[in-house]
C-alpha positions in Angstrom: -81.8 46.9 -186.6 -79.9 49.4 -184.0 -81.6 52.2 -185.8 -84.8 50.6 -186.9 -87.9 52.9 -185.7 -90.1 51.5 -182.6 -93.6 50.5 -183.0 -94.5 51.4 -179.4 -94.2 54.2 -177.6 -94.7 53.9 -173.9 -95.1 57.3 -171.7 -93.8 56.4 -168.3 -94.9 58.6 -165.3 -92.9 57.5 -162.3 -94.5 59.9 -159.6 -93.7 60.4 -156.2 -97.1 59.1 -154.6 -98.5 57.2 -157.4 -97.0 55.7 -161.0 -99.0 55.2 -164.5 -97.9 54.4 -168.1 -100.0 55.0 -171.6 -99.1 53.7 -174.6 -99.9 54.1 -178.2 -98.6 52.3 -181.8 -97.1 53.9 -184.6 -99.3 53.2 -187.2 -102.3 54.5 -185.1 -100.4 57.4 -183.4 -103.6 59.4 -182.3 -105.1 56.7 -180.3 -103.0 56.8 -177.2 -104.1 54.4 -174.3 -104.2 54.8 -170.6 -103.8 51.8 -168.3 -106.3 51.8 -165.6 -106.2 47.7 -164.3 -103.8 47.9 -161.7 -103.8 44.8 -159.1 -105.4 46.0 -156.3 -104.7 43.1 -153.9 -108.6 43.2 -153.1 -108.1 46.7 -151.3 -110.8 49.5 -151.2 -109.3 51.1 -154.0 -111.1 52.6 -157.1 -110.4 52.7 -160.7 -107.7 54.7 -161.2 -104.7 55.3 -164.1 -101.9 54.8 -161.4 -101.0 52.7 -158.9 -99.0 53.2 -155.6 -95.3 54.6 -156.1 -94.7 51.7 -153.0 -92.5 48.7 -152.5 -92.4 45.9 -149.9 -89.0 44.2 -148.9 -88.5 41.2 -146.4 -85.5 40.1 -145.0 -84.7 36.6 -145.8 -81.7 35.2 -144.2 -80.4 38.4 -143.9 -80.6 39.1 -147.3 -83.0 42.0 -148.1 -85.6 40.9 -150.9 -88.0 42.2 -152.9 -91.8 41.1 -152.6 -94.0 43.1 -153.7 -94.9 46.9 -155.7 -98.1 48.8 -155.9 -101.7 48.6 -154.0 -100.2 44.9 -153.3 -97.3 45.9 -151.4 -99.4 48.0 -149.0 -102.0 44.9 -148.5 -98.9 42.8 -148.0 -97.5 44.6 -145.7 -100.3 45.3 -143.6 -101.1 41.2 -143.7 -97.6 40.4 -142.4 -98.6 43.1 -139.3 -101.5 41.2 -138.6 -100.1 37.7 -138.5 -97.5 38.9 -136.8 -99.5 40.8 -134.1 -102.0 37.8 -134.0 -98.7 35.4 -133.2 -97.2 37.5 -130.4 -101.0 37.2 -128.7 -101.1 33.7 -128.8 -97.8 33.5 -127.2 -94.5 31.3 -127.7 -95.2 28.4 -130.3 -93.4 25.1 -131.6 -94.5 25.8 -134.8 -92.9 27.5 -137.7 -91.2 30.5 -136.4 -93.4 34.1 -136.3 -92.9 35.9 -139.8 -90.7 38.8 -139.9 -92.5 42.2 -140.8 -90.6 43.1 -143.9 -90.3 47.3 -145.0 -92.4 49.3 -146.8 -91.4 51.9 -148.5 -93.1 54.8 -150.6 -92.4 58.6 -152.0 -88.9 57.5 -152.8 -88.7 59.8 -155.7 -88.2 63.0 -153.2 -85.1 61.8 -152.8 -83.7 62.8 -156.4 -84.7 66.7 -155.5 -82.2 66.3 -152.9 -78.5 67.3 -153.8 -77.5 63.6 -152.0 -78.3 61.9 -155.1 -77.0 58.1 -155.4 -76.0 58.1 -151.4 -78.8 59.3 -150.1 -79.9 56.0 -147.6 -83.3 54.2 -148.4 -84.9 55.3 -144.6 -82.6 53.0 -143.3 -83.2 50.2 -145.7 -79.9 47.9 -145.4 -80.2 46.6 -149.7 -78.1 49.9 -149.9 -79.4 53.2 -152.1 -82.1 54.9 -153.0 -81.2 54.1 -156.5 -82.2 50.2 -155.9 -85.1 50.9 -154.7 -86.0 53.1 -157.9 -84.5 50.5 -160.1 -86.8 47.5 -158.4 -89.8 49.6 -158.5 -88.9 50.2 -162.3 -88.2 46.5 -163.2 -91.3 45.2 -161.9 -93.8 48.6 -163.7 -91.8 47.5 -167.0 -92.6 44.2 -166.8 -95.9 44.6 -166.3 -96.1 47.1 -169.2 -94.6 44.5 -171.6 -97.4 41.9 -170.6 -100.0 44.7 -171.5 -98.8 44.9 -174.3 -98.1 41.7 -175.3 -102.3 41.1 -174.5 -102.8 44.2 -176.6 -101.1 43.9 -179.5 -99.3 40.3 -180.1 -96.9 37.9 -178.1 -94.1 38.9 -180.8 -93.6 42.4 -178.8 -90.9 42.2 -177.2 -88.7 45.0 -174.9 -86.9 45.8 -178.8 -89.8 47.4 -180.1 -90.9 50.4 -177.4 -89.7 53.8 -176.9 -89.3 54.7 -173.5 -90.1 57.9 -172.8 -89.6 58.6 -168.9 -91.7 62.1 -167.6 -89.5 64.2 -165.0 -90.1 67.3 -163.4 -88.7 70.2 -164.4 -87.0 70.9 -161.0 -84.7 68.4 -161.3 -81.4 69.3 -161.6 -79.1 67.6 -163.9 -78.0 65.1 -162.0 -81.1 63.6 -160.8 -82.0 63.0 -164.4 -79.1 61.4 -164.6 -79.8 59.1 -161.9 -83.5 58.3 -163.8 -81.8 57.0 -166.9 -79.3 55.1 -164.8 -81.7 53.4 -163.0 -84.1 52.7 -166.3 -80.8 51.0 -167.7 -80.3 49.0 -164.4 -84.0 47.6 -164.2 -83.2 46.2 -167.9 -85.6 48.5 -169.8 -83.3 50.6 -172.1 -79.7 49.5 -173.0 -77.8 46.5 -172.6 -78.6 43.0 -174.4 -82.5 42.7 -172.8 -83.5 46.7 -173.1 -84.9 48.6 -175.8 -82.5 49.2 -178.6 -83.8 53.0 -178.8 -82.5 55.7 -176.8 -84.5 56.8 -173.5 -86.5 59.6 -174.2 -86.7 62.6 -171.5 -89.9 64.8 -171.0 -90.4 67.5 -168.9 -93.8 66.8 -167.1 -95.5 70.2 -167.3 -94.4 70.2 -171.3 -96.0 66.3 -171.6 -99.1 68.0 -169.6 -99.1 70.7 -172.3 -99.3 69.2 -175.4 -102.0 66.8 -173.5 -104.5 70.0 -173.1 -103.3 71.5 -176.2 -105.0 68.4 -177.9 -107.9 68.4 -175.4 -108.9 71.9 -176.2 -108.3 72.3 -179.8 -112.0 70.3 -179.5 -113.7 72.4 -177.6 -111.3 75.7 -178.1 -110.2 77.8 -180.6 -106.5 78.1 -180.2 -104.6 81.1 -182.0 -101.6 81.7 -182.8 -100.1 84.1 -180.3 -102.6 82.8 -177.5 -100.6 81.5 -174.0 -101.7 78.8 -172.0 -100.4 78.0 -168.3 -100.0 74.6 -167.6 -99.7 73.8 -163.9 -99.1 70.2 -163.4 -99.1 69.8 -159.4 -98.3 66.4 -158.5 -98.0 64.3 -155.3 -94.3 65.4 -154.8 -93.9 68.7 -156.8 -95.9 71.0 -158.8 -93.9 72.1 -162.5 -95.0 75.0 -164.0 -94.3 75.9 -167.8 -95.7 79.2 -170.0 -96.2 78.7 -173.6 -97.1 80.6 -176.5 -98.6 79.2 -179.2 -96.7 79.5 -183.1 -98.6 77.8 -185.5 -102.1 75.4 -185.7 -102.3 72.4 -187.4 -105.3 71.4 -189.4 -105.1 68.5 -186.6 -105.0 70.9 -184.3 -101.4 70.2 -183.5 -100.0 72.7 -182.4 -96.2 74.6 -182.6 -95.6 76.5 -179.2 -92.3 78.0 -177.5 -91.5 78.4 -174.0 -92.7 82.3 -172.5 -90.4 82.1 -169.6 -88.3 79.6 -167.7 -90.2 76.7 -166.0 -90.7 76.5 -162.5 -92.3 74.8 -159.6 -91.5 73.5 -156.1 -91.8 71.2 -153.3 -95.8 71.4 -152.7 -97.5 68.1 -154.8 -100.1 67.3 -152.5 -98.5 64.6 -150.5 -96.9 67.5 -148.4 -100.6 68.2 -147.2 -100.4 64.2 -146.1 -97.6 65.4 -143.6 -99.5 68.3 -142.5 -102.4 66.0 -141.8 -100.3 63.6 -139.7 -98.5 66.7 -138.1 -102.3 67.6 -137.2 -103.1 64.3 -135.9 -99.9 64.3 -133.4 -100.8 67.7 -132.5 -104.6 67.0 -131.3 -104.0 63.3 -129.8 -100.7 64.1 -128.5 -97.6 62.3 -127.6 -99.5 58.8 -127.3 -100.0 59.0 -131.1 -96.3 58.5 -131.7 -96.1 55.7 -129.2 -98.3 53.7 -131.0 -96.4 54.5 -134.2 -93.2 53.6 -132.4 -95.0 50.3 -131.1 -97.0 49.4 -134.6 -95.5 51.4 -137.4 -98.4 50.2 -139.7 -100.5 52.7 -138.2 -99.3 55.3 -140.6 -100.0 52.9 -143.5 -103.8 52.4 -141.8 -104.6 56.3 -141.7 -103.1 57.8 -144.8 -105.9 55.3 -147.3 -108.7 57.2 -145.2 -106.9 60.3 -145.2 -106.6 59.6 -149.3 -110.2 59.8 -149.2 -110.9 63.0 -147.1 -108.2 64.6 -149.0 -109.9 63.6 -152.5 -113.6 64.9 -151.3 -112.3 67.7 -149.3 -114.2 71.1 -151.2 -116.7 69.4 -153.1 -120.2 70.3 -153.9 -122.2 70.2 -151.0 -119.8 69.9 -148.2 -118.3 73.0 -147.9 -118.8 74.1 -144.1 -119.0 70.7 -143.2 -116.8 68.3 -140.9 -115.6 65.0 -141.4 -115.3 62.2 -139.2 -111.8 60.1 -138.9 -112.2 56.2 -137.3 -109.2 55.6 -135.6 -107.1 52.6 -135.2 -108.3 50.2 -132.2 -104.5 51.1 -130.8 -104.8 54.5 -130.9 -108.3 54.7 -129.3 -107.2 52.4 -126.2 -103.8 54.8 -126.1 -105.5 58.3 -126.6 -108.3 57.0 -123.9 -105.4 55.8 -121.4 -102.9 58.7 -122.1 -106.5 61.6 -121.5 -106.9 59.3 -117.7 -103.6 59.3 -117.1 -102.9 63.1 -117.3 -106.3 64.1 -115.7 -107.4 65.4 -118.9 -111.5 65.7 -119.1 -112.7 62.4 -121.0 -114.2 62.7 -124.7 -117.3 62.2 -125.6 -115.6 59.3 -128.2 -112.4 58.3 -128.9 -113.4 56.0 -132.2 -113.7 59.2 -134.2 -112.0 62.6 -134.3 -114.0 64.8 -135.9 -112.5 67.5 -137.9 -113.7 70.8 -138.4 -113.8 72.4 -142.1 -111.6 75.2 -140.4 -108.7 72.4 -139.4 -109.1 70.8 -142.6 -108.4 74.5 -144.2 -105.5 74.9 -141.7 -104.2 71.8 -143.0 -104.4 72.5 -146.7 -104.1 76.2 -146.9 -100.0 76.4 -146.7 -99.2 73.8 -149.5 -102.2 75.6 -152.0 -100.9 78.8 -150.9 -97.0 77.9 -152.0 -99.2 76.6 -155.5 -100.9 80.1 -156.0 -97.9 81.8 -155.1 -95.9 80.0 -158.2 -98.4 80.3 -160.7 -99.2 84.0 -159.7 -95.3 84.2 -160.5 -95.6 83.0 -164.1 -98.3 85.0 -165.0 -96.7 88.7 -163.7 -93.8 86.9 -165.7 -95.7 86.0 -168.7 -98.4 88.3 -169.1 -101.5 87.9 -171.0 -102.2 84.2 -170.4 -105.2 83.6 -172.0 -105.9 79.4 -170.6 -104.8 78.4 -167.2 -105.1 74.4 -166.8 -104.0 72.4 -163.8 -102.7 68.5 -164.1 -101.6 66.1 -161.9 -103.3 64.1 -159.3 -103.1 67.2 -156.4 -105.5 68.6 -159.6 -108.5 66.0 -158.5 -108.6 68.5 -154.9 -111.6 70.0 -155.1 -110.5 72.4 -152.6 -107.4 73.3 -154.5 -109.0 74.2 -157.8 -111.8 76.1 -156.1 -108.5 78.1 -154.5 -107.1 78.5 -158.2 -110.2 79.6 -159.7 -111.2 82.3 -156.5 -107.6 83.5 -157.0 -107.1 84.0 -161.0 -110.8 84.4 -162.2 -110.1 87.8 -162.8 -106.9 87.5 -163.8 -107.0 84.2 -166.7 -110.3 84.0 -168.9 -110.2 80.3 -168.6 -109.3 78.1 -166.4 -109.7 74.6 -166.6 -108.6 71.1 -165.3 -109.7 68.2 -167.8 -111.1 65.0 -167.0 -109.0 62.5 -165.6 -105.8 64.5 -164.3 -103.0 62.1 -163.2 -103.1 60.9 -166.5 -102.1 64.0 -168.5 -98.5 63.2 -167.9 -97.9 59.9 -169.1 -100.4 60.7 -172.5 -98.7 63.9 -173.4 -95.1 61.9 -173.2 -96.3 59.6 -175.6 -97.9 62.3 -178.0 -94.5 64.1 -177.5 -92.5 61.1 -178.8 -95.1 60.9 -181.7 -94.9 64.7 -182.4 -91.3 65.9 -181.8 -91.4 69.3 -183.3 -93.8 70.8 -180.9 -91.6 72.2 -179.0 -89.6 75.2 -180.7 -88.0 76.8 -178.1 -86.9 76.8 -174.1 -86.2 79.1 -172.2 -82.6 78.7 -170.9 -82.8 77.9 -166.9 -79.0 78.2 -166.1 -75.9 79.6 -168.0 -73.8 77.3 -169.5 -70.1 77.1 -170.0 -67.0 75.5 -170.2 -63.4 76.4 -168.0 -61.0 77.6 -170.3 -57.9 79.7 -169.3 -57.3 82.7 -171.4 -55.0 85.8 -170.7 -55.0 87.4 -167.4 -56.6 90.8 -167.8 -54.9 92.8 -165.0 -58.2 95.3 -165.2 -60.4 92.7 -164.8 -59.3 89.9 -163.4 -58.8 88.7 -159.6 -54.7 88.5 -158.6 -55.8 85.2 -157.2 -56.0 83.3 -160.7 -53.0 84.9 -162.0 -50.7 82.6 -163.2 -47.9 81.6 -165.9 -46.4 78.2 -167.6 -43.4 76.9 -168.0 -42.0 78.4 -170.9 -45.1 80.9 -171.8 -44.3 84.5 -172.3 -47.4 85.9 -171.1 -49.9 85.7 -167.9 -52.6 83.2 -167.7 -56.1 83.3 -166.1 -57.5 80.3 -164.2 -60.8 78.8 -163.6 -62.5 81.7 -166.4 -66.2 80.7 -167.5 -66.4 80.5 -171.3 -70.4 80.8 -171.5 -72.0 79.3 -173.9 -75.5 80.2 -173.3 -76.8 82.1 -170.4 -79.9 82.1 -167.7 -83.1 83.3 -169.8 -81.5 83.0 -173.3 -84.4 81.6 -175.8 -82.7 78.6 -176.8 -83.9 77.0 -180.4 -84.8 72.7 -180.3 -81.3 71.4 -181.6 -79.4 74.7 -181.8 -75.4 74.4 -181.8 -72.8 76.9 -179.7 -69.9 76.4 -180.6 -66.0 77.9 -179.4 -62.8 77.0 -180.9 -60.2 76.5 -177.5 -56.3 76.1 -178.0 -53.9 74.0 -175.4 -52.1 75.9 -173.2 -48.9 74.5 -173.4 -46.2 73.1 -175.5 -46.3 69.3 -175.5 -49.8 68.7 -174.5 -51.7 65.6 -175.1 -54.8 66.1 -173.8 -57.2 68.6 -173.5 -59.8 68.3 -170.1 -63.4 69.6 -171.0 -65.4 70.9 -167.8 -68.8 71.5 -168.4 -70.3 74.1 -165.8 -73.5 75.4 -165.0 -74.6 78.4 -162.6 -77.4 80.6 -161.7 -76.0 83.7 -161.9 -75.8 85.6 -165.6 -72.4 86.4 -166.1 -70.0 83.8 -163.9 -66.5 85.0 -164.8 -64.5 82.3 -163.0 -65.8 78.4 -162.0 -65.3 78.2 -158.6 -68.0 81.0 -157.6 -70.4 79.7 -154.9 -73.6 79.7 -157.5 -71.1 77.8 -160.0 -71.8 73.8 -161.0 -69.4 71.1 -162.3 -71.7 69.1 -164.2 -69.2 66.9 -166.2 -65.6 66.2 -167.2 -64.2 64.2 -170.1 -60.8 64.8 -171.4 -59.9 64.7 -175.2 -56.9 63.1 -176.7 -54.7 65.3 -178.8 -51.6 63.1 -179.8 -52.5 62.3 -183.0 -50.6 65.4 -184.5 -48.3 67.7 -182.4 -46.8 69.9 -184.9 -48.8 72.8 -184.2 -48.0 72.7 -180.6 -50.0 75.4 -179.2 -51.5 76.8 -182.1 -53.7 73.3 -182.5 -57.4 74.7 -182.7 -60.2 72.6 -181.2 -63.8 73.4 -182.3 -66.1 72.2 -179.0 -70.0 72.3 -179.6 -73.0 71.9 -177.1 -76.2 70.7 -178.8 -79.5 72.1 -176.5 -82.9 71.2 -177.2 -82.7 67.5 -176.9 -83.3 65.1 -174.0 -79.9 65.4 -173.2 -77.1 68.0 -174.1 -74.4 66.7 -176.5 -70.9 68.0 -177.1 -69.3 67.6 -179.9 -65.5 68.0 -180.3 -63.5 68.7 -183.7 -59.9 69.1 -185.1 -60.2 72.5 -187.0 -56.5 72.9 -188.5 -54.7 69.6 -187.2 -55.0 65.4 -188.0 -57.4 64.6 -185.3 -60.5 62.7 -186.8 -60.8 60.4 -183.5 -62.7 63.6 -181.9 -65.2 63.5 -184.5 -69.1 63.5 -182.5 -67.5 62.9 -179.3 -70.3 62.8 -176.9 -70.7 62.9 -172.6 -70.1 59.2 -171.8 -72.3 57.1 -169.9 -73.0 57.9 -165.6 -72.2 62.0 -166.8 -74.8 62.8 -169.4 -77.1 65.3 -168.2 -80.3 66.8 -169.8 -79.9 70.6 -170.3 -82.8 72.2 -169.2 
């Protein structure tokens, strides 16, 4: 049963602003679902294939608990406010004591691009990590997942029967993917006794987006072998870029493609125009905007849904040139009136609404599309001769923006397109991934690869520094050289093998320490150089036969191309079957690229 195939395959999208999952059985691989009925706690939201990337906690007996995910964890947290505000005015009470205003929290997943990975504090969330609050949020999606598909296909599913497959971005380092499968085996989804019995699956989001439009066009384009097609999938957190060239075409019209250049992208998704909004708010009401926040924080949580909405029409047909009107909070419109009086500042003609001026909504956009056309300009010097250009993601429902992409590349790409429905790109293309893993040939390597080894000190090359000799060696030894395996911009084949043979270094030696390093530059020569990376460590036991002392040869292997990168240890000329397919224990597996 370990190794029986699944019959589900479920494409998570676990995004920074917003989350979504689509889904799609094996015996019917090319109808792939989208789930749009998301509880909406009787909000003002519309139809949509995600739902809020947002969790609620309230502190119960000063234990921090979880209550609610989603639209409803917004709605809940803006009830508690009012019953809470509505309490204070009515003054002291004998009743039940006055509900405590629990913590919201959202965009969590910017915390995995930053290099304080399992530390970094939840905004000052006592529970502990960011990691718990990834691993709640992840328990409570999965859960509902399993009832969908429990309505869709049977009560006899059960967790047993799906393939994960979690979408990240592809500027994620190593160790923030970790982190993702960690927290995926903590909410009880893969691994353990309750999980899913097959191994988490790993997809880069702009590659998921790709194979997504790949499918989309093949009905209304002819695609070619040779053709390359830019895939820009700009998100709420960060925009992932990837350049592929098409091999072969299906009579499906699957196709075969391998990676052009390295993928890239950045910190500009579109909820880094929320900030400049909010930075624009402070900056035309002034300091007394920040009191209120101080006094009622939920008057963030009240703007940013009507912000959601200018942001989303901003550009369309019809309203370019025009301004838009904001209503303000009751709060801030007693504040802003109070704070204009106070200061002697000429009164407005209203303090409900701020109008905002197609200029200032420009000025508020402008920087974050900028950083967009800046990396996809980038990709196509790199590239060259990009035929499609297609933008993803949920930034990709801005108006604004693709008018922006299309002014800037018209003359550049011959098509340009953004399909219907954006935000769900992601999560489809996963699951047609899973369900067609030879589309992807080829990557383009992002880092060089290597592993520390200590071979003989070459006095023309080497630093005096790492000069060094053992104890009862007749010869000079080099510390901390990089044995590269594969390096930065290599073409890298789907499940290709590297392999070095290494030797101990001294008489009597047990055990053999493998360090696994990465590092930007081309040709590291020594480990400890400032653009150098320990990703992992594990250390090999070599007891089982001493008799060739030093002359013991071990083979070492990195496997690329998966989800995650394997290595694979062997005995070449001495008794030592127990390193047969060793492989990166659990908490130091990384992906590769």
């Amino acid at each position: 049963m370990a190794h029986s195939k699944p019959r589900i395959i479920v494409g998570l999208d676990f995004g920074t602003t917003f989350s979504g999952f689509a889904f799609a059985h094996i015996s019917d691989p090319d109808q792939v679902y989208t789930f749009f009925d998301y509880p909406k706690a009787g909000g003002p939201e519309k139809p949509y294939c995600k739902t809020l990337t947002g969790s609620y906690y309230k502190n119960v007996g000063g234990t921090w608990e979880f209550r609610s995910w989603g639209f409803t964890a917004r709605a809940e947290h803006e009830r508690d406010i009012q019953v809470a505000r509505k309490q204070r005015a009515s003054g002291p009470s004998n009743g039940p004591s006055q509900p405590l205003v629990g913590s919201y929290f959202t965009k969590f997943k910017l915390h995995l691009a930053s290099k304080d990975l399992g530390a970094s504090s939840a905004q000052g969330l006592p529970l502990g990590t960011v990691n718990v609050l990834i691993t709640d949020y992840l328990r409570e999606m999965g859960a509902l997942i399993l009832k969908k598909l429990q309505g869709h296909f049977g009560e006899q599913i059960s967790k047993q029967a799906i393939q994960w497959c979690v979408t990240v971005p592809s500027i994620w380092d190593n160790a923030a993917k970790a982190v993702m499968k960690t927290c995926m085996t903590s909410a009880g989804l893969v691994g353990g006794d309750d999980g899913s019995r097959h191994p988490l699956i790993m997809v880069l989001e702009p590659e998921a987006a790709s194979l997504f439009c790949h499918k989309l066009m093949s009905k209304e384009f002819v695609l070619q072998v040779g053709d390359k097609i830019l895939v820009a999938d700009i998100g709420g957190g960060t925009s992932d870029i990837v350049v592929q060239e098409v091999v072969s075409v299906g009579e499906s019209g699957n196709c075969r493609v391998k990676e052009v250049t390295p993928s890239s992208g950045g910190l500009c998704g579109g909820t880094y125009v929320d900030a400049r909004f909010m930075e624009f708010l402070h900056k035309t009401i002034g300091p007394c905007l920040q009191e209120c926040i101080d006094e009622q924080p939920s008057i963030c949580s009240q703007l940013i849904p009507v912000w959601e909405h200018m942001k989303a029409d901003f550009g369309d047909t019809g309203t370019v040139g025009e301004s838009t009107d904001i209503n303000l909070p009751v709060k801030v419109v007693r504040k802003w009136e109070e704070y204009d009086r106070r200061m002697g500042l000429p009164a407005r003609n209203s303090y409900d609404e701020l109008e905002v001026s197609y200029q200032e909504m420009q000025s508020i956009f402008d920087p974050i599309v900028e950083q967009n056309l800046h990396l996809i300009a980038q990709q196509l010097e790199q590239a060259g001769g990009v035929k499609t250009l297609v933008v993803v993601g949920g930034f990709a429902g801005s108006p604004y923006l693709m008018d922006c992409i299309r002014n800037r590349f018209a003359g550049i790409v011959p098509q340009i397109i953004s399909p219907p429905n954006p935000g769900s790109a992601v999560c489809q293309g996963a699951v047609m991934l899973a369900l067609n893993p030879g589309t992807v040939l080829s990557r383009v390597c992002k880092k060089t690869y290597g592993i520390e080894f200590h071979p003989s000190f070459d006095e023309n090359l080497d630093l005096p520094k790492y000069k060094y000799k053992r104890k009862g060696s007749s010869g000079f030894k080099c510390n901390k050289r990089f044995r590269i395996y594969v390096r930065k911009g290599d073409k890298v084949d789907v499940d290709s093998c590297i392999s070095h043979v290494f030797s101990p270094s001294q008489r009597g030696q047990k055990t053999m320490p493998i360090r696994l390093f990465s590092s930007d530059e081309m040709d590291p020569r020594y480990t400890d150089g400032e653009s150098v990376r320990k990703e992992a460590e594990i250390v090999i036991d070599l007891s089982m036969d001493m008799t060739l002392e030093t002359h013991r040869k071990v083979k070492v292997s990195l496997f690329f191309g998966g989800s995650l990168m394997e290595i694979k240890a062997e005995a070449v000329n001495f008794s030592g079957a127990g390193l047969q397919h060793l492989k990166l224990p659990v908490g130091v597996d990384f992906c590769w690229y």
